[in-house]
KOLBA-629850 format. One record per atom (N, C-alpha, C): x, y, z; chain; residue number from 1; residue in one letter. Coordinates in Angstrom, 1 decimal, decimal comma. Layout:
BEGIN
+--------+--------+--------+---+-----+---+
!      X !      Y !      Z ! c !   k ! r !
+--------+--------+--------+---+-----+---+
!      X !      Y !      Z ! A ! NUM ! A !
...
+--------+--------+--------+---+-----+---+
//
This chain:
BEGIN
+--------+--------+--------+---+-----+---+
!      X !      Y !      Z ! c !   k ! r !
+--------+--------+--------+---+-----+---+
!  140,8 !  115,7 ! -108,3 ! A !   1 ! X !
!  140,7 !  116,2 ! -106,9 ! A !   1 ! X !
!  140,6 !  117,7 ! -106,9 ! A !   1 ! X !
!  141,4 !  118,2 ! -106,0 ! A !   2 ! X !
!  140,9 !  119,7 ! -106,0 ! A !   2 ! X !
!  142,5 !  120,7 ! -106,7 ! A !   2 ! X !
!  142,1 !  121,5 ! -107,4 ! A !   3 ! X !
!  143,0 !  122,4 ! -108,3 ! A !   3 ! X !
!  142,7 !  123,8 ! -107,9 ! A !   3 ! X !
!  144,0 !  124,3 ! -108,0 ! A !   4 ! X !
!  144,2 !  125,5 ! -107,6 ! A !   4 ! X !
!  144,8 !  126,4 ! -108,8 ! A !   4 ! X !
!  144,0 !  127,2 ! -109,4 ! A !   5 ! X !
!  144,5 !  128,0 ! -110,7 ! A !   5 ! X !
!  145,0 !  129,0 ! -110,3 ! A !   5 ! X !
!  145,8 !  130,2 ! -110,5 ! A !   6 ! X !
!  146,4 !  131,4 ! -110,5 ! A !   6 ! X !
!  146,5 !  132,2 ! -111,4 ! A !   6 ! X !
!  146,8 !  133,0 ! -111,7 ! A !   7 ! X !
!  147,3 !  134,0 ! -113,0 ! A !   7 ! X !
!  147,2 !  135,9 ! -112,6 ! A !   7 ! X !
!  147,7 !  136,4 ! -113,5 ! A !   8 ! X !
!  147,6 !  137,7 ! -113,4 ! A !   8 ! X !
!  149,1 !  138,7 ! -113,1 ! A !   8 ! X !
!  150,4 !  137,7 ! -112,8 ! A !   9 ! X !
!  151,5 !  137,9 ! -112,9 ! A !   9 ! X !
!  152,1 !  138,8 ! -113,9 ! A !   9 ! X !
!  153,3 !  139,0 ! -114,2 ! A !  10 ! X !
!  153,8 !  140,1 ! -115,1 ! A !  10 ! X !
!  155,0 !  140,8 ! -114,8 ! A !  10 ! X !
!  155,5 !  141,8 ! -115,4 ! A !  11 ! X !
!  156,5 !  142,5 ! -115,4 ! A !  11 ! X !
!  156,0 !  144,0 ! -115,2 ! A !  11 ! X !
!  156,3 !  144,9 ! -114,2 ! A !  12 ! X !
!  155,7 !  145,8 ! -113,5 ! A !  12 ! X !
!  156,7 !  147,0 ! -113,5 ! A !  12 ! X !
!  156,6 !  148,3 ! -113,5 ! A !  13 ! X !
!  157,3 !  149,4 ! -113,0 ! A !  13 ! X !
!  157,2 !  149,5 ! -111,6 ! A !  13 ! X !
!  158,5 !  150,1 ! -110,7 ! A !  14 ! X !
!  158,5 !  149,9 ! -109,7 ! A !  14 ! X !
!  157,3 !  151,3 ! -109,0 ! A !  14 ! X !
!  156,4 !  151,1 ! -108,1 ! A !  15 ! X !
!  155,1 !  152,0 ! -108,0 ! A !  15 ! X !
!  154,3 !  151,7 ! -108,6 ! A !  15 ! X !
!  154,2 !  150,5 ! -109,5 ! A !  16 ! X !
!  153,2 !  150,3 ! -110,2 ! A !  16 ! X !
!  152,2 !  149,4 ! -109,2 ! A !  16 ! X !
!  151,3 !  149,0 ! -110,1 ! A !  17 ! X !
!  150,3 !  148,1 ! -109,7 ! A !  17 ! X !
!  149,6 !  146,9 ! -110,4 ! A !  17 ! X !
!  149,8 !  145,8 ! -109,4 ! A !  18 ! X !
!  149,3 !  144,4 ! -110,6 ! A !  18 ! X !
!  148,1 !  143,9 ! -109,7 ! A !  18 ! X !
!  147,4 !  143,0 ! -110,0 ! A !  19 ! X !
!  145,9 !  141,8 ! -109,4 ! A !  19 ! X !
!  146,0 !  140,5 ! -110,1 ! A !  19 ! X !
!  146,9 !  139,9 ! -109,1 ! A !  20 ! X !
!  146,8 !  138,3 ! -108,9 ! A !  20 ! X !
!  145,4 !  138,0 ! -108,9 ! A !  20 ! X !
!  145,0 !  137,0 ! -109,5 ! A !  21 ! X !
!  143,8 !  135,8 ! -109,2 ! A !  21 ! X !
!  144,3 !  134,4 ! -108,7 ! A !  21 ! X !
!  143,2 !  134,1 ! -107,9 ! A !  22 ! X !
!  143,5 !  132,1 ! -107,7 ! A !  22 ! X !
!  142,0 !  132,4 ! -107,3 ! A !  22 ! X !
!  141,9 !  130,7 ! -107,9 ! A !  23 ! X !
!  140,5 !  129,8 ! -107,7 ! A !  23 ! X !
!  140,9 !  128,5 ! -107,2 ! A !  23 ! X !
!  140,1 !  128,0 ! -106,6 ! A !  24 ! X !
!  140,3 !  126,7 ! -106,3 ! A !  24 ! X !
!  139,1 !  126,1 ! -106,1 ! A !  24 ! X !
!  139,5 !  124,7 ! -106,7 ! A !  25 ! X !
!  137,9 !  124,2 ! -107,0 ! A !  25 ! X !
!  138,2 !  122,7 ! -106,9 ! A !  25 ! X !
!  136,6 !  121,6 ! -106,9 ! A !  26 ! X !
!  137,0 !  120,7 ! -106,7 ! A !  26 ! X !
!  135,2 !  119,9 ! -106,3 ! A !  26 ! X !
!  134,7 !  118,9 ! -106,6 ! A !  27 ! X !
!  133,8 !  118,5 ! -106,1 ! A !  27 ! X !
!  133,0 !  118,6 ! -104,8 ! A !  27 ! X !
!  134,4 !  117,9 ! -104,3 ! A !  28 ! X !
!  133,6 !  118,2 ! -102,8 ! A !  28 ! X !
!  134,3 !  118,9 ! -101,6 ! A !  28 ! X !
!  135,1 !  119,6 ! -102,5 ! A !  29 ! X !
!  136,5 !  120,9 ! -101,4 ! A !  29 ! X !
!  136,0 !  121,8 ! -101,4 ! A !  29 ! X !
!  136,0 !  122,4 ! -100,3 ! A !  30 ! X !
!  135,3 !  123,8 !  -99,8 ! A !  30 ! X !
!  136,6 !  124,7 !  -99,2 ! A !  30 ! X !
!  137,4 !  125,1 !  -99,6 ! A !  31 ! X !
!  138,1 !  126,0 !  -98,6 ! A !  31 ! X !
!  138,1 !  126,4 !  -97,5 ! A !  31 ! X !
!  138,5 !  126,5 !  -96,8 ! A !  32 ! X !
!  138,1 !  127,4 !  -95,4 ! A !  32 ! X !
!  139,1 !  128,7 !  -95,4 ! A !  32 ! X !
!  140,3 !  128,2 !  -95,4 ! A !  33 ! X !
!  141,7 !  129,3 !  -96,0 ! A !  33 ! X !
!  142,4 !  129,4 !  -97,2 ! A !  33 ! X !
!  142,2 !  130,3 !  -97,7 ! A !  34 ! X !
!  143,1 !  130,7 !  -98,5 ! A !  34 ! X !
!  144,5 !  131,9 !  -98,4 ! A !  34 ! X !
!  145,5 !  131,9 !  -99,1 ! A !  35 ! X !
!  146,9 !  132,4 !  -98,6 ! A !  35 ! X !
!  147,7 !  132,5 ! -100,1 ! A !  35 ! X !
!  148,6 !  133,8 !  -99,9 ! A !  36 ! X !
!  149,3 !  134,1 ! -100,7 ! A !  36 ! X !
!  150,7 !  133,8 !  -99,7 ! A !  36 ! X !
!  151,6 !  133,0 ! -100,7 ! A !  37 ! X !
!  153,5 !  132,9 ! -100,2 ! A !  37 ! X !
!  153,8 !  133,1 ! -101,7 ! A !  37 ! X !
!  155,0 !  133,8 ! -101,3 ! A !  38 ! X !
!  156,1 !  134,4 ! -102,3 ! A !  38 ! X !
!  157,4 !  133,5 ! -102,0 ! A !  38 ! X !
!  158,4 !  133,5 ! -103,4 ! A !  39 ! X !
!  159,4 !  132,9 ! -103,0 ! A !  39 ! X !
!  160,4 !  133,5 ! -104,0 ! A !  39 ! X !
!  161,8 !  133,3 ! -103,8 ! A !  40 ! X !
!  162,6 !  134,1 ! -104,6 ! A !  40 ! X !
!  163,9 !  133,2 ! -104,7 ! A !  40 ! X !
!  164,3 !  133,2 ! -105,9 ! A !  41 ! X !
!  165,4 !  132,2 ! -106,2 ! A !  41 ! X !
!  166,4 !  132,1 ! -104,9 ! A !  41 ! X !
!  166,7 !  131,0 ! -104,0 ! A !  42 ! X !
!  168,1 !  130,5 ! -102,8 ! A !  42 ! X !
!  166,6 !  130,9 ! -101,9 ! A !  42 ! X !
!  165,6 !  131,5 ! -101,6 ! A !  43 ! X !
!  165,0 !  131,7 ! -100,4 ! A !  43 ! X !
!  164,0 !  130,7 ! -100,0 ! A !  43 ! X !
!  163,4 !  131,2 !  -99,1 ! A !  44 ! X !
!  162,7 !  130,3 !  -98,4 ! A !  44 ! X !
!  161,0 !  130,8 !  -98,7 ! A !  44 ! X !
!  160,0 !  130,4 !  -98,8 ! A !  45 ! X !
!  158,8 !  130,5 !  -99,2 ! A !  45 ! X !
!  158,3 !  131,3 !  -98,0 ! A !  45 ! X !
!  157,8 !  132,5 !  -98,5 ! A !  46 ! X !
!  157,8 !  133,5 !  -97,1 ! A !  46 ! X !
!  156,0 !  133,6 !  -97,3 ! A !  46 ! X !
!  155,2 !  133,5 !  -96,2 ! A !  47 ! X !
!  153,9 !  134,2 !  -96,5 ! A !  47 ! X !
!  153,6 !  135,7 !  -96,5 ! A !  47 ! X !
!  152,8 !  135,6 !  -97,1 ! A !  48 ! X !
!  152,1 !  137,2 !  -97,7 ! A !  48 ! X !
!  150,9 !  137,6 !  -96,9 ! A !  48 ! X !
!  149,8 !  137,0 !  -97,4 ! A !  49 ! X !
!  148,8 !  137,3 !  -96,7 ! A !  49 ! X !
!  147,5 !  136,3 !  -96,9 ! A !  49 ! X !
!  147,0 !  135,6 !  -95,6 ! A !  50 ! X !
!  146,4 !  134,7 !  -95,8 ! A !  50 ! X !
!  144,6 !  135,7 !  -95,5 ! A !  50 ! X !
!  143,3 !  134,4 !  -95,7 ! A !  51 ! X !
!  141,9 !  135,0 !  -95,8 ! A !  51 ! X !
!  141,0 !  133,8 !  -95,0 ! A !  51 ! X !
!  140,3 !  134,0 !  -94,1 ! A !  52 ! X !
!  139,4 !  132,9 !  -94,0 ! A !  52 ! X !
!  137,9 !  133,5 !  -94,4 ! A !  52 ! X !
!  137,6 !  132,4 !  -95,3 ! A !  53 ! X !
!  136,8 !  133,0 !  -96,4 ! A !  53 ! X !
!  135,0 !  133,1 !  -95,7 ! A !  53 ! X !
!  135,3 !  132,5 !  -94,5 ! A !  54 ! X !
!  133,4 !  132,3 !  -93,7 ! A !  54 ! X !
!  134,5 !  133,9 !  -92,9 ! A !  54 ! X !
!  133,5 !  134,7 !  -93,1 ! A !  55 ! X !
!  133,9 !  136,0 !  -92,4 ! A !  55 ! X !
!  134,9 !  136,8 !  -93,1 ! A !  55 ! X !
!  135,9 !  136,7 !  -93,5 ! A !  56 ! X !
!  136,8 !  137,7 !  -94,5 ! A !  56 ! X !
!  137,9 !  138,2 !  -93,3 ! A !  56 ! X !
!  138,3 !  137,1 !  -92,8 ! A !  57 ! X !
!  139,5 !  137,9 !  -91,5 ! A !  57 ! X !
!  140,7 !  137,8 !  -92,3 ! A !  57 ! X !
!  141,4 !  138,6 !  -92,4 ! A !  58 ! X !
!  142,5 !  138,5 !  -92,6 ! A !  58 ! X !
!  144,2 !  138,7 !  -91,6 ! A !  58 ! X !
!  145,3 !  138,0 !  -92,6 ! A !  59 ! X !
!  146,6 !  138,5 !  -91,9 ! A !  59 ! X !
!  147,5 !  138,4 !  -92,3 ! A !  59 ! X !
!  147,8 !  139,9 !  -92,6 ! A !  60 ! X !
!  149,2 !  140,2 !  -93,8 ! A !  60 ! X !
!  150,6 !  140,2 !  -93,0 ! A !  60 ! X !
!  151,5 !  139,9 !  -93,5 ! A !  61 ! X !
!  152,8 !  140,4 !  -93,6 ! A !  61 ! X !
!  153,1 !  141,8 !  -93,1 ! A !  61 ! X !
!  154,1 !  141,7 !  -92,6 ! A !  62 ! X !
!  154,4 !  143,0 !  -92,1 ! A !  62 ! X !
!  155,0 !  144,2 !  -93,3 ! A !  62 ! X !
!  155,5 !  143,2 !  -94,5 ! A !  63 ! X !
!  156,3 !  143,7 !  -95,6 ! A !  63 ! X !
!  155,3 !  144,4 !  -96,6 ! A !  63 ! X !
!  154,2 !  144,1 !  -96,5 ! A !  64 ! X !
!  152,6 !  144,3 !  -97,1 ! A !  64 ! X !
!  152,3 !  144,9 !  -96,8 ! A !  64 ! X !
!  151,5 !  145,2 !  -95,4 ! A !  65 ! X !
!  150,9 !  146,0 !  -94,9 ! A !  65 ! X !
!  150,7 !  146,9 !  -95,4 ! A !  65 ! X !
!  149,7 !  147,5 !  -96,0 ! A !  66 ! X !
!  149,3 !  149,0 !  -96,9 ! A !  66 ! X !
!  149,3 !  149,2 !  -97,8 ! A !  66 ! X !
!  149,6 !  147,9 !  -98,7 ! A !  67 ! X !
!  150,4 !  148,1 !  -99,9 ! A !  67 ! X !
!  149,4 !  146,9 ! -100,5 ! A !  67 ! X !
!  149,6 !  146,2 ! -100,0 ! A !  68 ! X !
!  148,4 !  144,5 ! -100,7 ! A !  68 ! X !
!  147,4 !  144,8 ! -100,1 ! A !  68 ! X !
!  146,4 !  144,0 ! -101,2 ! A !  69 ! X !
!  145,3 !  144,0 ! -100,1 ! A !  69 ! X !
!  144,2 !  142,4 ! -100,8 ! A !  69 ! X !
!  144,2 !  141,6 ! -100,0 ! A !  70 ! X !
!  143,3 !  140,2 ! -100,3 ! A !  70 ! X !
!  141,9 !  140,7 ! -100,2 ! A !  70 ! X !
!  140,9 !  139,9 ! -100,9 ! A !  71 ! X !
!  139,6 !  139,9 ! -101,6 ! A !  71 ! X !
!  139,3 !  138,9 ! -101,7 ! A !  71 ! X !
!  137,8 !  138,6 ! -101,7 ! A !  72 ! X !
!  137,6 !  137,1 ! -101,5 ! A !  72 ! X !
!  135,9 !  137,0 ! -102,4 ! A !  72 ! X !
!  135,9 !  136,1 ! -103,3 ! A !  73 ! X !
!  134,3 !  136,1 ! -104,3 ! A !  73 ! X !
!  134,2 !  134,6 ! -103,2 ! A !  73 ! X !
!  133,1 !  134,2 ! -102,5 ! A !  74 ! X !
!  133,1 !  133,2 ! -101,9 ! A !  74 ! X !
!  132,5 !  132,3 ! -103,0 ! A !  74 ! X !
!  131,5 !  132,5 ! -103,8 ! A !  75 ! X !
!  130,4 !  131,9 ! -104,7 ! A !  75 ! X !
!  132,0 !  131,1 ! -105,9 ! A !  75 ! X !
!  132,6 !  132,1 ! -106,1 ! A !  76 ! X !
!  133,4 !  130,8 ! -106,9 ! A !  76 ! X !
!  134,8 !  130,6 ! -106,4 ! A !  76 ! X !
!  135,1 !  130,7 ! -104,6 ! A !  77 ! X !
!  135,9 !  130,1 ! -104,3 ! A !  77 ! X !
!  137,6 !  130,7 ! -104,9 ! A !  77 ! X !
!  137,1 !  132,1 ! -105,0 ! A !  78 ! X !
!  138,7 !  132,8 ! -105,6 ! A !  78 ! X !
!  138,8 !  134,0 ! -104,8 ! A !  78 ! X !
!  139,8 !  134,1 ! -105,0 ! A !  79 ! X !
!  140,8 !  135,6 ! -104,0 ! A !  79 ! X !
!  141,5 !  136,1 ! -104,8 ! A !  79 ! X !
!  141,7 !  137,0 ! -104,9 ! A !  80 ! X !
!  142,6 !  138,2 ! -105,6 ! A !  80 ! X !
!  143,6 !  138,7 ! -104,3 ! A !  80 ! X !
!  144,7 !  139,4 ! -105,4 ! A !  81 ! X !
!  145,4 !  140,0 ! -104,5 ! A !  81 ! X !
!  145,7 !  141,6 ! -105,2 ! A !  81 ! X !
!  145,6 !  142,4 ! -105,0 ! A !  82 ! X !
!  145,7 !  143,5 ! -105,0 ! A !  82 ! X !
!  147,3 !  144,2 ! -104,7 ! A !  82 ! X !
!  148,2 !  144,4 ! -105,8 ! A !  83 ! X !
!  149,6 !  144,6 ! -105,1 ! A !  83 ! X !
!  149,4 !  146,2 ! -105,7 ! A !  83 ! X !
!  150,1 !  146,8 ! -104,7 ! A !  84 ! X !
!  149,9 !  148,4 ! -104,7 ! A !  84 ! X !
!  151,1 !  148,4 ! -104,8 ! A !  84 ! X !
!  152,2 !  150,1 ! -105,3 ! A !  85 ! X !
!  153,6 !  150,6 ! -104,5 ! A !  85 ! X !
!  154,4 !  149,5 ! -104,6 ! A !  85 ! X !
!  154,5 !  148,8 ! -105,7 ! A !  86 ! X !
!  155,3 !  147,7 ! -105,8 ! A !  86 ! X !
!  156,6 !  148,0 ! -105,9 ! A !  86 ! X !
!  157,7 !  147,5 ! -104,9 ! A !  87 ! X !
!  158,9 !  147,8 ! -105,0 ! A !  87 ! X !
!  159,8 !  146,4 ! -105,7 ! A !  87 ! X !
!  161,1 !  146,7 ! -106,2 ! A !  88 ! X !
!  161,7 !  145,9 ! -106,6 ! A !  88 ! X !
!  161,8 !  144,7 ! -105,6 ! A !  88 ! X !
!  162,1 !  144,5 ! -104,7 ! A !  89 ! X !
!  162,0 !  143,5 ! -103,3 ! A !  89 ! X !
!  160,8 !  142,6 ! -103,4 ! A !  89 ! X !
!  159,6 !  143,2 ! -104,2 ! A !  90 ! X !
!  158,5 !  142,3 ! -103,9 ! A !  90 ! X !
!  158,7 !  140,9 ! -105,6 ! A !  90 ! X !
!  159,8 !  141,1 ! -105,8 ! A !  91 ! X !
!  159,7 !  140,4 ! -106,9 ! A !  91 ! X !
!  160,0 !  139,2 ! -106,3 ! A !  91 ! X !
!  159,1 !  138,3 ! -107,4 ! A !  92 ! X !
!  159,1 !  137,1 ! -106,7 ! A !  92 ! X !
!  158,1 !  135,7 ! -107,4 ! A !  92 ! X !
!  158,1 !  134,6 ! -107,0 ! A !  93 ! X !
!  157,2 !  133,9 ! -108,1 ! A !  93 ! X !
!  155,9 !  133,9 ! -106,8 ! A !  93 ! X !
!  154,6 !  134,2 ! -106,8 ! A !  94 ! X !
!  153,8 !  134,2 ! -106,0 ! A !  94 ! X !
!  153,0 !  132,8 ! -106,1 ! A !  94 ! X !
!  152,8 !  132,3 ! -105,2 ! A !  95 ! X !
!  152,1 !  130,7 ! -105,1 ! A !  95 ! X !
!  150,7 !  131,2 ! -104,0 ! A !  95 ! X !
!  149,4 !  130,5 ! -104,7 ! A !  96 ! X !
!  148,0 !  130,1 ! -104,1 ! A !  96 ! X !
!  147,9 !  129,2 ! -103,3 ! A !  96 ! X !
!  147,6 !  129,3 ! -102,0 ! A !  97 ! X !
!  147,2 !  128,4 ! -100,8 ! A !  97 ! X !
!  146,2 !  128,1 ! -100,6 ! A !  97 ! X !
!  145,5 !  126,9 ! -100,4 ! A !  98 ! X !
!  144,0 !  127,1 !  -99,8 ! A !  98 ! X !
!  144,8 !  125,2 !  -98,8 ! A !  98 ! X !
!  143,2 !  125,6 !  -97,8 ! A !  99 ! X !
!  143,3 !  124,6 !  -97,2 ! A !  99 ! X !
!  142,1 !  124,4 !  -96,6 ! A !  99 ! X !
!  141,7 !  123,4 !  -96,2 ! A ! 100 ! X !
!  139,9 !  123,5 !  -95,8 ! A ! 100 ! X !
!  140,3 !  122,9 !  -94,6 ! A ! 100 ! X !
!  141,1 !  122,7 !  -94,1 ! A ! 101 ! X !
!  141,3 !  122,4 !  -92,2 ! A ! 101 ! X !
!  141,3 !  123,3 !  -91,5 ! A ! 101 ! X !
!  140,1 !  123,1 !  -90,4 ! A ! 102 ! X !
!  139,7 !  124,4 !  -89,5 ! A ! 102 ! X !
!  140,4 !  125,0 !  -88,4 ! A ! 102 ! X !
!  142,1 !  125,5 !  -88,4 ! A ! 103 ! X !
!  142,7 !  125,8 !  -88,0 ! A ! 103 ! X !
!  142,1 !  127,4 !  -87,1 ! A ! 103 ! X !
!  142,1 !  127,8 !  -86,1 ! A ! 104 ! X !
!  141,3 !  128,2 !  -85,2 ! A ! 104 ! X !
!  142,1 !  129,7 !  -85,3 ! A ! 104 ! X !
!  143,1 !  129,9 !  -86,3 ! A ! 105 ! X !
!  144,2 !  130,9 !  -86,7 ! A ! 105 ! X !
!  144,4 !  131,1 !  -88,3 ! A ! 105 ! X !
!  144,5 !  132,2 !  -88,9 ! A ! 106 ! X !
!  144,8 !  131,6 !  -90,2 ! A ! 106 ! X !
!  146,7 !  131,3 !  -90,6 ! A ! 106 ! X !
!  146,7 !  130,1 !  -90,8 ! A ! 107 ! X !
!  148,0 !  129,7 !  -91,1 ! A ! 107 ! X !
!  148,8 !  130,4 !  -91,7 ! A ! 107 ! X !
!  149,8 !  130,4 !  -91,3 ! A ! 108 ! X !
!  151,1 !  131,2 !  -92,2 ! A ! 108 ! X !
!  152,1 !  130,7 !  -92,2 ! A ! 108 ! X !
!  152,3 !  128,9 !  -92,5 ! A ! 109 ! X !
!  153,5 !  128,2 !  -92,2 ! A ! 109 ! X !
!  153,3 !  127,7 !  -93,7 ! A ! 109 ! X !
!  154,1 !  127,1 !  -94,8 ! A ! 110 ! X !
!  153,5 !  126,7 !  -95,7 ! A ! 110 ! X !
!  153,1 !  125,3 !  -95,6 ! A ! 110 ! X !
!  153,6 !  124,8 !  -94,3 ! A ! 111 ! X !
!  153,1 !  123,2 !  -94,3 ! A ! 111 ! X !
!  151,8 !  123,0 !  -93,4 ! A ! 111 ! X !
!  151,1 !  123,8 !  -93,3 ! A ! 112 ! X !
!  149,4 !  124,5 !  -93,0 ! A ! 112 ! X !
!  148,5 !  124,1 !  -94,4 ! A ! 112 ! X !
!  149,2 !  124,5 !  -95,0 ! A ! 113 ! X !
!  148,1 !  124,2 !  -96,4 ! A ! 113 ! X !
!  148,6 !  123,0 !  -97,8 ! A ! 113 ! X !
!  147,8 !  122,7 !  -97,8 ! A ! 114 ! X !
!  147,8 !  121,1 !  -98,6 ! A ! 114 ! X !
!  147,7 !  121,5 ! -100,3 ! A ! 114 ! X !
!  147,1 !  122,6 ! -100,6 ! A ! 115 ! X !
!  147,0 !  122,6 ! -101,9 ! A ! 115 ! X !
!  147,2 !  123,5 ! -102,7 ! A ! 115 ! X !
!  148,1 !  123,8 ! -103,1 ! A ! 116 ! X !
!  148,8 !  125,2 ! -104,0 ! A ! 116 ! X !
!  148,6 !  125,4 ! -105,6 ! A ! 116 ! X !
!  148,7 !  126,3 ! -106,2 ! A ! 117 ! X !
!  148,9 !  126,2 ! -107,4 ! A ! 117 ! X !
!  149,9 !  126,5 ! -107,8 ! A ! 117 ! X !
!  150,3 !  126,3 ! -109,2 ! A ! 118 ! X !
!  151,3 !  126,7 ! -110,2 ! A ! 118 ! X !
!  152,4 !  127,6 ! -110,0 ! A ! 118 ! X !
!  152,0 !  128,7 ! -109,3 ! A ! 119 ! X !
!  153,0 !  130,0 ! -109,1 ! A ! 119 ! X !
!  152,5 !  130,9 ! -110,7 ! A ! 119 ! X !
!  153,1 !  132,1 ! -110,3 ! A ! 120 ! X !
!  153,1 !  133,2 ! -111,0 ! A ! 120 ! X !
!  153,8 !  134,1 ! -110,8 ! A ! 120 ! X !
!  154,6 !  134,0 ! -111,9 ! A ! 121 ! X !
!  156,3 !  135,5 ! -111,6 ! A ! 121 ! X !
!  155,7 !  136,6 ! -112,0 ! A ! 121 ! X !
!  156,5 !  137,5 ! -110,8 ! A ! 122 ! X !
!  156,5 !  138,7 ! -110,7 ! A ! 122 ! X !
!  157,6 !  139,3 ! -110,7 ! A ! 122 ! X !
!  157,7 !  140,6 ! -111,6 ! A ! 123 ! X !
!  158,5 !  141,3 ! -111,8 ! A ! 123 ! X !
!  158,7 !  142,6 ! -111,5 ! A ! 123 ! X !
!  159,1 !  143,5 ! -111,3 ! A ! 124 ! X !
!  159,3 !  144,3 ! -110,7 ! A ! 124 ! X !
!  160,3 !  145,3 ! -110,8 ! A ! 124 ! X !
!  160,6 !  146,1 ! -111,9 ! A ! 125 ! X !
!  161,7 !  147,0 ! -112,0 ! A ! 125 ! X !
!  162,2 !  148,0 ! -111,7 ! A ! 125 ! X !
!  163,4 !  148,9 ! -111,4 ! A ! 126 ! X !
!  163,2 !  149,5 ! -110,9 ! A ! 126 ! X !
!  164,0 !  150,6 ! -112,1 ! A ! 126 ! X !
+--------+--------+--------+---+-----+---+
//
């Protein structure tokens, strides 16, 4: 069916800078949205910043803003994330969203999107 790859995670100095990847792929899946959520050991799966990929609208987090920035290659169906000014707080295991249901908003709930990948820890020192 359809698979959602990730990578690009790591262990960071705090000001530094890392670039997440996800692809997602699949016969006959097309994405419509794709979305970054972060989660952190006892917490709740928080969204970051989601993409709709017909047009490139986006909508970040307030915790982001200025700091991340989403990217979108439509031809192979992947997004980058761009983490700038990385502070110790943004540590976290980051998880890949996509969802190809034509929600008229881009979703920021995690039960909006059907197909995730693997996660990738982030680290963050200070």
């Amino acid at each position: 069916q359809v698979q959602v790859v990730e990578s690009g995670g790591g262990l960071v100095q705090a000001g530094g800078s890392l670039r997440l990847s996800c692809a997602a792929s699949g016969r006959t899946f097309s994405p419509y949205y794709m979305a970054w959520f972060r989660q952190s050991p006892g917490k709740e799966r928080d969204f970051v910043v989601g993409i709709r990929l017909s047009g490139g609208s986006t909508n970040y987090a307030d915790s982001v803003k200025g700091r991340f920035t989403i990217s979108r290659d439509n031809a192979k169906n992947t997004v980058y994330l761009q983490m700038n000014s990385l502070k110790p707080e943004d540590t976290a295991v980051y998880y890949c969203a996509a969802t190809a249901a034509l929600y008229a908003r881009i979703p920021t709930t995690h039960h909006e999107y059907n197909w995730w990948g693997q996660g990738t820890q982030v680290t963050v020192s200070s």
